[in-house]
C-alpha positions as CSV (number, residue, x, y, z in Angstrom):
1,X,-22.8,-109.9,-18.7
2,X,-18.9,-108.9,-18.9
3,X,-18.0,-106.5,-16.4
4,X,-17.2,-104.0,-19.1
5,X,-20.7,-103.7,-20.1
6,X,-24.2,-102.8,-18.4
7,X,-28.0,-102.9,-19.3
8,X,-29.6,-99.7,-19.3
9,X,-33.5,-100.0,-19.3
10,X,-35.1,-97.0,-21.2
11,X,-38.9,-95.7,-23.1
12,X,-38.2,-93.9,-25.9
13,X,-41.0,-92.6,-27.8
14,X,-39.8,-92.3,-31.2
15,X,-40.8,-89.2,-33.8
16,X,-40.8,-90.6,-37.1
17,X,-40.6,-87.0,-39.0
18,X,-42.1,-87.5,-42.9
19,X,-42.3,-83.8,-43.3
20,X,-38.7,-83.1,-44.9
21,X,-38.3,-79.7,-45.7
22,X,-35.8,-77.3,-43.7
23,X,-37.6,-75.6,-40.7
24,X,-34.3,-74.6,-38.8
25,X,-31.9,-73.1,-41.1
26,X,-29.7,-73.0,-38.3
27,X,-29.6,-76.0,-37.0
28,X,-29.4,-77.6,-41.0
29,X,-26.3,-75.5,-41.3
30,X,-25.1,-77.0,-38.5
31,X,-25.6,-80.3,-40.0
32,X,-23.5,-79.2,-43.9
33,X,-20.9,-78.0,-41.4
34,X,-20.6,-81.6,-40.1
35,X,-20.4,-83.0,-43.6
36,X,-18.0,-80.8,-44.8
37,X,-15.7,-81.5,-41.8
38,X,-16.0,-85.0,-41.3
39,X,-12.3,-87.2,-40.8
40,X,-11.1,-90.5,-40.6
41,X,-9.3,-91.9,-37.9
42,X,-7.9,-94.3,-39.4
43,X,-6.4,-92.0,-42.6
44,X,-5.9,-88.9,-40.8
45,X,-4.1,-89.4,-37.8
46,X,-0.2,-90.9,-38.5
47,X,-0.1,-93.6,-36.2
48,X,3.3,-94.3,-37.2
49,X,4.2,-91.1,-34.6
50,X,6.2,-93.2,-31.6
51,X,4.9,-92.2,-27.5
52,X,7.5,-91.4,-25.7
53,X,6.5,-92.7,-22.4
54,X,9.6,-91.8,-20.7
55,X,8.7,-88.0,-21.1
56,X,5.2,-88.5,-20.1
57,X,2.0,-88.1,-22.0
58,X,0.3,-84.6,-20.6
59,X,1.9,-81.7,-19.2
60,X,3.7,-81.9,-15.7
61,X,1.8,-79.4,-14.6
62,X,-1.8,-80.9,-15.1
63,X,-1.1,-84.5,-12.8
64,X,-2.9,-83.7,-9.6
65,X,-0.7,-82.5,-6.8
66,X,2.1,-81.0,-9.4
67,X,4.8,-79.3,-7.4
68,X,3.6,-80.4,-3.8
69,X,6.0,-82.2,-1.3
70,X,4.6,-85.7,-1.7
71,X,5.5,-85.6,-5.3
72,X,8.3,-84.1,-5.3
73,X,9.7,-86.6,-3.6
74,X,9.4,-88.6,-6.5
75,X,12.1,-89.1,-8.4
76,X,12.1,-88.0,-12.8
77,X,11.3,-91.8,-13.9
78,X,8.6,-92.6,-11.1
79,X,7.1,-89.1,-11.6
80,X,7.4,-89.7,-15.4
81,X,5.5,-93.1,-14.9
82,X,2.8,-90.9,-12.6
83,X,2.4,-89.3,-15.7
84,X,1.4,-91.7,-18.1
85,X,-1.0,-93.3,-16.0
86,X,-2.6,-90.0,-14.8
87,X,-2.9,-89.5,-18.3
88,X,-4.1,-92.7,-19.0
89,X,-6.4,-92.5,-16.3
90,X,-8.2,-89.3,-17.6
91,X,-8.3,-90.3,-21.8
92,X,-10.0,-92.8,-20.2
93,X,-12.7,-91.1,-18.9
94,X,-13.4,-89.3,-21.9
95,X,-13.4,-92.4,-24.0
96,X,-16.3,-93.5,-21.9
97,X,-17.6,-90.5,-22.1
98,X,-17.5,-90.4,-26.1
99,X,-19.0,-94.1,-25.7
100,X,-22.1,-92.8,-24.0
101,X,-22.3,-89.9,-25.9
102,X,-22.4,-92.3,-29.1
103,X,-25.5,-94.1,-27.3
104,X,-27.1,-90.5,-26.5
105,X,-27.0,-89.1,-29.8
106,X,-28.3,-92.4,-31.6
107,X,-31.0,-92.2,-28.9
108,X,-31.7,-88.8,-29.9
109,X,-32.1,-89.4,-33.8
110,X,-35.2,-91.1,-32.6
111,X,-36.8,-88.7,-30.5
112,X,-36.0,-85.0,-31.4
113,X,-38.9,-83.6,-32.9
114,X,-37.8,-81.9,-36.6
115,X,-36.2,-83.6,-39.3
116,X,-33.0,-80.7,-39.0
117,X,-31.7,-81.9,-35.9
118,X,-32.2,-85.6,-36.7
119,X,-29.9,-84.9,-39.6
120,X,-27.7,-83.2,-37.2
121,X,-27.8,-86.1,-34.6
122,X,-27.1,-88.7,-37.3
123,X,-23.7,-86.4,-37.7
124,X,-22.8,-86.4,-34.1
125,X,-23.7,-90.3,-34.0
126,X,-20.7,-91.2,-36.5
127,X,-18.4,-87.9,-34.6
128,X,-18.8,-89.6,-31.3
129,X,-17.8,-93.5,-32.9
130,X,-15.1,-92.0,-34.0
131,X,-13.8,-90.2,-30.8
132,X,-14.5,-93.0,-29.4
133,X,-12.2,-95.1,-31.8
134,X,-9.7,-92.9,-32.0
135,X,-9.1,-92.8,-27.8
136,X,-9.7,-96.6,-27.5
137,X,-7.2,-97.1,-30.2
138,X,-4.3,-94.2,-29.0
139,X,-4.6,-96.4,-25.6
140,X,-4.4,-99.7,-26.6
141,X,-1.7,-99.0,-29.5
142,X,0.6,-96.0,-27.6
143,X,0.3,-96.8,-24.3
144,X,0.5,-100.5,-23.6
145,X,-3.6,-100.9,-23.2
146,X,-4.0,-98.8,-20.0
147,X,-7.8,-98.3,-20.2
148,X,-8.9,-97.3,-16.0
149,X,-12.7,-97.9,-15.5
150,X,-15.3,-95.0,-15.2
151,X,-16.0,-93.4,-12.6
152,X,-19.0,-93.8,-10.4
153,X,-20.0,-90.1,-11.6
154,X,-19.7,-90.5,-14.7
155,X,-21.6,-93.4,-14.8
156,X,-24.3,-91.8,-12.7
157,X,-24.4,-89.1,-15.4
158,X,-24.7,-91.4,-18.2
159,X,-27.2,-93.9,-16.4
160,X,-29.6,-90.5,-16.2
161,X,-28.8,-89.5,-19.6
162,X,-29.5,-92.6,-21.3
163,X,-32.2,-93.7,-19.3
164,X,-34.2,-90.5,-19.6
165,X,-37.3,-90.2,-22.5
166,X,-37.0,-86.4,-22.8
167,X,-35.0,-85.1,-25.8
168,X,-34.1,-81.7,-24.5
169,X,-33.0,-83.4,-20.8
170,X,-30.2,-85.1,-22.7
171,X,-29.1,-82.4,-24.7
172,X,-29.0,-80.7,-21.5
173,X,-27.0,-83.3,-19.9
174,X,-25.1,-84.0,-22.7
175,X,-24.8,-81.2,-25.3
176,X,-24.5,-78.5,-22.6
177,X,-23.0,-80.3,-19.5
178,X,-20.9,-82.9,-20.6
179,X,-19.4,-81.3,-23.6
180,X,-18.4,-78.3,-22.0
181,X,-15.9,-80.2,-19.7
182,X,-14.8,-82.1,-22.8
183,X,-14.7,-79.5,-24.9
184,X,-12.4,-77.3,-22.0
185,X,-10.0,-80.6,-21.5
186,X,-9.5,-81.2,-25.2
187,X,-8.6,-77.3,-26.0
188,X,-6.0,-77.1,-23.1
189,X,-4.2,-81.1,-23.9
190,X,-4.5,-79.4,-27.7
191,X,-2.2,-76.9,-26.3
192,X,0.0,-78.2,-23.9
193,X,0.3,-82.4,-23.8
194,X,3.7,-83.1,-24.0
195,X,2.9,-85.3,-26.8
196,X,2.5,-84.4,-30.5
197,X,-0.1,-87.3,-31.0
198,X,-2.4,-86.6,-28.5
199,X,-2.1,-82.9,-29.4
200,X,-3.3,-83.6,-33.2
201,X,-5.9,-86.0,-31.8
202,X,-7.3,-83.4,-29.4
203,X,-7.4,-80.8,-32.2
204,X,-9.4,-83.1,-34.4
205,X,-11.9,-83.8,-31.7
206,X,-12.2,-80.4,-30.1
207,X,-13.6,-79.4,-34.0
208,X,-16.0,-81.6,-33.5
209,X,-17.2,-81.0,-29.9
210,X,-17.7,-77.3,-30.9
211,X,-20.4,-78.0,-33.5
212,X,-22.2,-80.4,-30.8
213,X,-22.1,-77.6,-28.5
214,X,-23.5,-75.5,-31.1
215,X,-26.8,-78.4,-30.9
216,X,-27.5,-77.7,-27.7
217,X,-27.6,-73.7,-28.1
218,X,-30.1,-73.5,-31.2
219,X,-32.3,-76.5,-30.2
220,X,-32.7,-75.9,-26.2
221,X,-34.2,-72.4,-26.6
222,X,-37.6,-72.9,-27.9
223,X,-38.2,-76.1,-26.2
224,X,-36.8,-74.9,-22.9
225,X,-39.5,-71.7,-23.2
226,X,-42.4,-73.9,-23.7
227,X,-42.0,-76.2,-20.9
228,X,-44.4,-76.5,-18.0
229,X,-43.3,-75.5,-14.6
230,X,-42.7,-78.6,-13.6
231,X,-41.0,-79.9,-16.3
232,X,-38.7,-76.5,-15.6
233,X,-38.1,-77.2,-12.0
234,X,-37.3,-81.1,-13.0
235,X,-34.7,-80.2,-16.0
236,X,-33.3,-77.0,-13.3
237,X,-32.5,-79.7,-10.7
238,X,-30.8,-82.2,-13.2
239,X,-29.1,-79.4,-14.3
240,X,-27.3,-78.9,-10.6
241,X,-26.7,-82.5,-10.5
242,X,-25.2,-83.1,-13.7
243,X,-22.9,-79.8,-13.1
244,X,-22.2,-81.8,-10.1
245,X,-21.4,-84.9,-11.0
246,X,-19.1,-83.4,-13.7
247,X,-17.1,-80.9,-11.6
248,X,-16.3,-83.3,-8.2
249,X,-15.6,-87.0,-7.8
250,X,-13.1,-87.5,-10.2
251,X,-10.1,-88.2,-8.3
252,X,-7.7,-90.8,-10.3
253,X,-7.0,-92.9,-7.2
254,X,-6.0,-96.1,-9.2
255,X,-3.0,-94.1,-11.1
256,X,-1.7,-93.1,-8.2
257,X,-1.7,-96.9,-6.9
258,X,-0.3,-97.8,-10.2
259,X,2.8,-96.6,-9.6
260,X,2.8,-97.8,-6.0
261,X,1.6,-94.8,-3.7
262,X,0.0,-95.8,-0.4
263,X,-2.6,-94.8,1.3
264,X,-1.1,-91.7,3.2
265,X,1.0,-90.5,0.5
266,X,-2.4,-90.6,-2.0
267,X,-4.2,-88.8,1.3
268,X,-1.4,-86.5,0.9
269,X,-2.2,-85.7,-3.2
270,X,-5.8,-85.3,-2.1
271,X,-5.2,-82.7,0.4
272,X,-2.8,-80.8,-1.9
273,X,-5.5,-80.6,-4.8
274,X,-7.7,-79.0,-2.5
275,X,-5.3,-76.3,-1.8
276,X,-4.5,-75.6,-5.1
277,X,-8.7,-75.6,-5.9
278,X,-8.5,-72.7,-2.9
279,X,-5.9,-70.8,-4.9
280,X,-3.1,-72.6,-2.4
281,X,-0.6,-74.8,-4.0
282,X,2.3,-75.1,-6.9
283,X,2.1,-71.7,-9.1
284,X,2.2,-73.5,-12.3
285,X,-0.6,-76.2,-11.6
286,X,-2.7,-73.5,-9.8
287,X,-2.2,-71.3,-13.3
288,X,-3.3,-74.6,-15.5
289,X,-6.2,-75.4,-13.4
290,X,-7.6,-71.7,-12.9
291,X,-7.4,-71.6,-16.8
292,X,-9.3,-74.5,-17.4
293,X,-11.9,-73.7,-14.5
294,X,-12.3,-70.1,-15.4
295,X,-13.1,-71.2,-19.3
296,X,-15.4,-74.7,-18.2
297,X,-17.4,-72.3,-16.1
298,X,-17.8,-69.1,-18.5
299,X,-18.8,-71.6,-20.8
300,X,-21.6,-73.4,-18.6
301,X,-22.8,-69.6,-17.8
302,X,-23.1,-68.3,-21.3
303,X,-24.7,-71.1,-22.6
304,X,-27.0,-71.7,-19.6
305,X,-28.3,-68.1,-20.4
306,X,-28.2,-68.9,-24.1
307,X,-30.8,-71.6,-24.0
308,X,-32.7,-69.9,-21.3
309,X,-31.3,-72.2,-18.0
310,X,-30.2,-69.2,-16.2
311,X,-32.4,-67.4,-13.4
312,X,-32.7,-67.0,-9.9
313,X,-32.8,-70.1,-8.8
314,X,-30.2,-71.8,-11.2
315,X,-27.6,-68.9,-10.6
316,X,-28.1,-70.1,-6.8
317,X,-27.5,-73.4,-7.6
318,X,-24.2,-72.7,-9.5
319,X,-22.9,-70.8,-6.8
320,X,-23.4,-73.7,-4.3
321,X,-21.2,-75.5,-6.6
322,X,-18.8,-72.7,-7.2
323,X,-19.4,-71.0,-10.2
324,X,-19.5,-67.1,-10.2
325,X,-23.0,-66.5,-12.4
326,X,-21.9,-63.2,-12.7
327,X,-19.1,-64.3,-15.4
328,X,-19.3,-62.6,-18.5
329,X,-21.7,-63.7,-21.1
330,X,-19.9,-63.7,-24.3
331,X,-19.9,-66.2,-26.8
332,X,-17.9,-69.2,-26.0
């Protein structure tokens, strides 16, 4: 098999629903919402917009180590260059990440128990493909092909997600986890990329991630309430993990070689990021990232306590990994 694809070995025990009335009006106007707002990559995007790669692709500000010595030192065309692969580096992330999600939700149709959110699934199905065509595509046609593999955390993620039987584990993992990051990195590229295309591209897609948020909130609750205590302990501990997996280990080592950084200059980057995590750091990369992280983890909070995730134990576990439980609870 090509080293660009893998074998996942999964059970799925599939519900074939026959009974087709409405029995979560929620959740069915959920799924007219994602009719009404469907779009087509390939009509409503203009893909005759030119990249600028000399100006970069996101803002300055987010490329790790923004405003530290070691890129300083850089002069404007290396750093520009920094630039577009960082960027590169992280769209493709998400790409695979839209890729798996794709395989989820299809996964899903089969196994989620009422006819409401297989309609809704069947939605997010077609949503993800096209994410995932309209990154692939924005990479291989705008910035010379520059596709960086996924990362082992990622993949760890997605390995669980896909290889797990239980419906509401990988709504959890996937509806509540994964989207939140995406869903937090697509609203702030919306906002501040540096270019156009990949700002109308990540306004199309954050639409659609909010809805497949919105899954995750009106399915998990009932489910989550009936579950034994084992089964609540197991989907608690995935829960730190996944959190995990999503929020460390995703250091883009292979842009920084790109441009031809060696080893104690990309040592140098990696201590820098972990000052500006503390607080430390360039002012305007320690504002970007505090924005993101402050709205990525409000989000995980409210929803955790939406669906019914957050206790004791759970808030215990998020403050291990650096979330303040105590963040306030409105809707996000």
């Amino acid at each position: 098999m090509a080293e660009t694809a893998e074998r996942i070995s999964t059970t799925l025990e599939t519900i074939y629903q026959r009974s087709y009335s409405s029995e979560a009006p929620d959740l069915r106007s959920l799924y007219e919402k994602a009719k009404r707002d469907q779009w087509n990559a390939s009509r409503d995007i203009d893909w005759s917009q030119s990249v600028d790669l000399d100006r970069g692709i996101f803002a300055n500000e987010l490329v790790d180590g923004h405003g530290t010595e070691v890129l300083n030192r850089l002069d404007a065309k290396r750093f520009a260059e920094l630039n577009v692969e960082f960027s590169c580096w992280r769209i493709s992330q998400l790409l695979h990440g839209e890729e798996g999600a794709m395989l989820a939700c299809s996964q899903l149709v089969d196994i989620v128990p009422s006819n409401d959110a297989k309609f809704f699934q069947a939605t997010q199905v077609i949503d993800e493909a096209r994410h995932t065509e309209v990154l692939s595509r924005y990479l291989a046609e705008k910035c010379g092909g520059r596709i960086y593999p996924l990362t082992k955390n990622i993949r760890t993620l997605f390995d669980y997600i896909l290889g797990h039987g239980k419906w509401f584990v990988k709504t959890v993992g996937l509806q509540l986890i994964a989207e939140t990051f995406a869903v937090a990195l697509f609203r702030m590229l919306s906002e501040t990329a540096i270019d156009p295309l990949l700002r109308s591209i990540c306004k199309r897609i954050l639409a659609d991630e909010s809805r497949h948020m919105g899954f995750s909130v009106l399915s998990l609750p009932d489910a989550i309430a009936t579950l034994s205590p084992s089964e609540t302990r197991e989907l608690e501990d995935f829960t730190r993990e996944a959190i995990h997996l999503v929020l460390s280990g995703q250091f883009p080592q292979e842009a920084y070689e790109a441009v031809g950084m060696n080893a104690r200059e990309i040592d140098e980057v990696k201590r820098a990021r972990k000052e500006i995590a503390r607080g430390a750091g360039s002012a305007d990369a320690a504002y970007f990232r505090k924005l993101f992280r402050r709205e990525m983890h409000q989000t995980i909070v409210t929803n955790m306590q939406k669906v019914g995730l957050l206790n004791e134990r759970t808030s215990g576990f998020l403050r291990e990994i650096g979330i303040d439980p105590a963040l306030s609870t409105t809707a996000a």
